[in-house]
N, C-alpha and C positions, 0 to 999 in steps of 0.2 A: 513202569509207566509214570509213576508219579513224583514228587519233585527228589524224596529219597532216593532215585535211584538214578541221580544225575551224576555222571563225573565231577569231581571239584573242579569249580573255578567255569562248568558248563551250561547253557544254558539251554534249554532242551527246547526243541521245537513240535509241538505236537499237533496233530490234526484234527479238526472238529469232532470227526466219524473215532477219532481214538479217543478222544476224551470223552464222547459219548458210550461207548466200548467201558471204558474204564469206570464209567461210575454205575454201569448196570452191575460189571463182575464185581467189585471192591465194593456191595454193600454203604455207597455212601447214598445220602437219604437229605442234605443239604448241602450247596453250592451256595456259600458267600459272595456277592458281588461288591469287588471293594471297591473307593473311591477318597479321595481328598475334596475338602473343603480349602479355600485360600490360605488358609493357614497351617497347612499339611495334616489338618487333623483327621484320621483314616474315619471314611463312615460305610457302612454298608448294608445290603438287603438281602433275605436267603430266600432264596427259589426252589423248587425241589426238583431231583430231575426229570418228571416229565417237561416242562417248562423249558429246557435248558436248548432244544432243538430250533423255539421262537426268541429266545434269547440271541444265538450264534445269527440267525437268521434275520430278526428285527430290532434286537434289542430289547434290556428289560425296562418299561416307563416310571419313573420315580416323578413324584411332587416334591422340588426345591425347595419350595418359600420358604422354610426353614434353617435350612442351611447356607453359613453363612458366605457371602460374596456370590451365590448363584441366583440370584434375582430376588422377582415378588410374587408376591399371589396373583399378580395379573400376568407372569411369563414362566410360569414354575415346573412346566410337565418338559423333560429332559427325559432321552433314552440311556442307559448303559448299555455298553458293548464288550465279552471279556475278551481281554486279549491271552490268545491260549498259551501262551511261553507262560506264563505265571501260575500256573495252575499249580497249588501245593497243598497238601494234608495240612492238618490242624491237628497235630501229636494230640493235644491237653482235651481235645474233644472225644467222647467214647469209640472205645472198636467196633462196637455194633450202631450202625445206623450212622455212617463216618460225616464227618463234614470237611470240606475241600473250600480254597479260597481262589480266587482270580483276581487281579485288577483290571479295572475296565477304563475304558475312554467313555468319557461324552457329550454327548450330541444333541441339536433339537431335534423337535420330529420329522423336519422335513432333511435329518442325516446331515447337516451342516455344524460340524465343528462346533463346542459350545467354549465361547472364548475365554472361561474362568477355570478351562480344566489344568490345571499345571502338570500336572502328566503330560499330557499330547503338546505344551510349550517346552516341555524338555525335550519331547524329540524331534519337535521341531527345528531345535536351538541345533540340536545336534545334527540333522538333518544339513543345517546350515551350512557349519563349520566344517562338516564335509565336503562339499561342494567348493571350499576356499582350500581344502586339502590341510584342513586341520582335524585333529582327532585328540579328546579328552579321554583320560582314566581315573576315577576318583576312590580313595583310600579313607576311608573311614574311621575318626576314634569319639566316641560317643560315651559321654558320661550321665549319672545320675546319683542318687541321692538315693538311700532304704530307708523310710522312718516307720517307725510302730506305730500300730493301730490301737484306738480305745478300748472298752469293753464292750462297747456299742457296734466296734468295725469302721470307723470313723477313722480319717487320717489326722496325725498328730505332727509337733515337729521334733520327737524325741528319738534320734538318731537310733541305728538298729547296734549301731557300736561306737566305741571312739580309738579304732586305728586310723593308723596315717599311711603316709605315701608308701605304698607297696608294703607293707606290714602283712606278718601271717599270723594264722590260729595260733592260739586262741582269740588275742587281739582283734582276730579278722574273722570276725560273724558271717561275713558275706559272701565267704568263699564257695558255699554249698549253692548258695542262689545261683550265683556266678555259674556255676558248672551246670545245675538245673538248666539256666538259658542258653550254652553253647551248647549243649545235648540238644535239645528242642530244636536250635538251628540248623545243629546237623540235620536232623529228622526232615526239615524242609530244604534241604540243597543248600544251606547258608553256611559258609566254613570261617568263624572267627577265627584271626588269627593270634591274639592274646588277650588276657584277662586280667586286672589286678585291684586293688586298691586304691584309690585315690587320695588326696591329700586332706579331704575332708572327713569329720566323724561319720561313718555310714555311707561315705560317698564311693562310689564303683567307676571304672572305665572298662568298655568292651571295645578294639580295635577291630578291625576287616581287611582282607586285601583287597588291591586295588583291581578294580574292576568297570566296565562301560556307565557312561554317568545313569542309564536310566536302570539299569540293575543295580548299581550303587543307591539311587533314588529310593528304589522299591525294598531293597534288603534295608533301608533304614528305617522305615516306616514297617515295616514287619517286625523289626528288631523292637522298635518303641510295643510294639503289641505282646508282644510274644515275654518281655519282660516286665509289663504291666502284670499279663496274667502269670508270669509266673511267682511274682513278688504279692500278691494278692495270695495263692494256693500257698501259701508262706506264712498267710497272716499281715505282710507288711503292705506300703504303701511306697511304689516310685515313683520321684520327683524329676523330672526334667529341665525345673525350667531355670531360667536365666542366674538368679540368687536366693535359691531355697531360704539359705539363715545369714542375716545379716553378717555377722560376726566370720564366717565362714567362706573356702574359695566358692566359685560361682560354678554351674556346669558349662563345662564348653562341648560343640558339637565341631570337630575339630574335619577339616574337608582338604587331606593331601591331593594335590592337583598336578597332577601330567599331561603337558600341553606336546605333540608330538605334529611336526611339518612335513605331511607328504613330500618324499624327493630330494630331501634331506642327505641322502645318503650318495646321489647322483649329483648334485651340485656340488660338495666333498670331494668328488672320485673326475668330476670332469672339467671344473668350472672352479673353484674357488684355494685359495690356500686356508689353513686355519681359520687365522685371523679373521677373515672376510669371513669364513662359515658361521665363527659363532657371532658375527655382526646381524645376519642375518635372522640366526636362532634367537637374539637376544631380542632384534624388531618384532620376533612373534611376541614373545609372552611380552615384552611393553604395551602391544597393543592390547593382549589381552587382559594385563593388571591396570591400564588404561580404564577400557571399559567397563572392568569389574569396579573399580571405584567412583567410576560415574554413576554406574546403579548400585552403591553400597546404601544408601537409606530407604530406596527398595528392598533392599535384601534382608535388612534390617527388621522392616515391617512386616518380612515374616520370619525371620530364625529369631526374634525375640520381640515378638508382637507384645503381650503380658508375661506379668507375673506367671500366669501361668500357661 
């Protein structure tokens, strides 16, 4: 029932009444409600499941004014809604008394769309680009940095090691971590597809295959969690963001893009020679490296907001 026991690469669609089912038999005892803030930072509320039946039904009410880009204390009471495809275990959580997460949408009270969710603009977006008979796949490589903790537990900037690009043990401190976090992924439906060393002292890359952008989306932001906590149960400290150490390369969050034209294959076979076909293919991604560089300092503002 739960996200471990998804085909790779599947995304499972489940129904209220099962997930309701699922968390009476499976002993779980919290339901995370996740959510992003404008700047992708994951934030969330735990419910228990009696609760979970007015959750699917009305939503769960959160107060905003904290969080950032979703208003003020005079507009802050916003619902969440989970959306059940997401439903996964939390391995690093106890076997007794389990806790499960969902991502939600949200909304005001009166159920209208809350315009700072960026979740519900990705499917939007995507929603879009279908209807023009365009379809995106997004590929994932996602870097970070392990640096050591004080004696206090405090983060430091004193790398966890100093290999290089694709370096192994002993050299390569990181490889245990490494494997701790594709293990865990497994455990929630998320299948990396490679792992290695990066060019920096203590720096790491985890790849993905490519996948629908809003499952791309959501495995990214599960990946940033899931290797916080596991690098934390380590002792260490990851870093994600733009230029951990001066001296050093920067992390990249690297986003392979597969733009794909409905019909593509009919206008080839009926209507076009070569030439004229890939004229055509080539008008798609124009427009869409077009538009992508029109809103690059948008995009900016948020894959590398601050420091951190």
């Amino acid at each position: 029932m739960c996200a471990y026991r998804r085909k790779k690469g599947e995304k499972m669609r489940y129904s209220k009444e099962e997930i309701i089912q699922y968390i009476a038999e499976e002993d779980v005892k919290f339901i995370r409600m996740a959510f992003c803030d404008i700047y992708g930072r994951q934030k969330n509320i735990s419910i228990m499941p009696q609760e979970l039946g007015r959750a699917f039904e009305y939503g769960i009410a959160i107060d905003a004014s904290a969080i950032a880009g979703f208003g003020n204390v005079h507009h802050s009471d916003l619902l969440l809604h989970p959306d059940t495809s997401t439903l996964s275990i939390l391995p690093w959580r106890p076997e007794h008394g389990r806790v499960v997460r969902m991502f939600c949408s949200v909304s005001r009270p009166d159920n209208t769309p809350f315009e700072a969710d960026t979740r519900a603009g990705l499917i939007r977006a995507v929603e879009e680009a279908k209807r023009e008979g365009v379809t995106f796949s997004f590929g994932t490589e996602l870097e970070f940095y392990l640096f050591k903790r004080d004696e206090n537990g405090e983060p430091t900037k004193i790398p966890y090691d100093n290999a290089g690009y694709m370096d192994i043990a002993p050299e390569d401190k990181g490889e245990n971590v490494r494997r701790e976090i594709c293990l865990t992924l497994e455990k929630m439906g998320i299948t990396p597809e490679s792992s290695h060393h990066e060019d920096g002292p203590g720096q790491n890359e985890i790849d993905f295959r490519y996948s629908d952008p809003i499952t791309a989306a959501d495995n990214a932001i599960t990946f940033r969690s899931v290797v916080n906590t596991i690098a934390a149960r380590n002792g260490l400290y990851a870093d994600f963001s733009p230029k951990p150490l001066e001296d050093q390369p920067g992390n990249g969050m690297h986003i392979n893009i597969s733009v794909k034209k409905s019909g593509a294959a009919d206008v080839m076979n009926k209507t076009y020679l070569w030439g004229d076909l890939n004229e055509v293919i080539n008008g798609v991604v124009q427009q869409f490296m077009t538009k992508t560089i029109t809103v690059d300092k948008a995009i900016e503002t948020i894959t590398a907001a601050a420091t951190k």
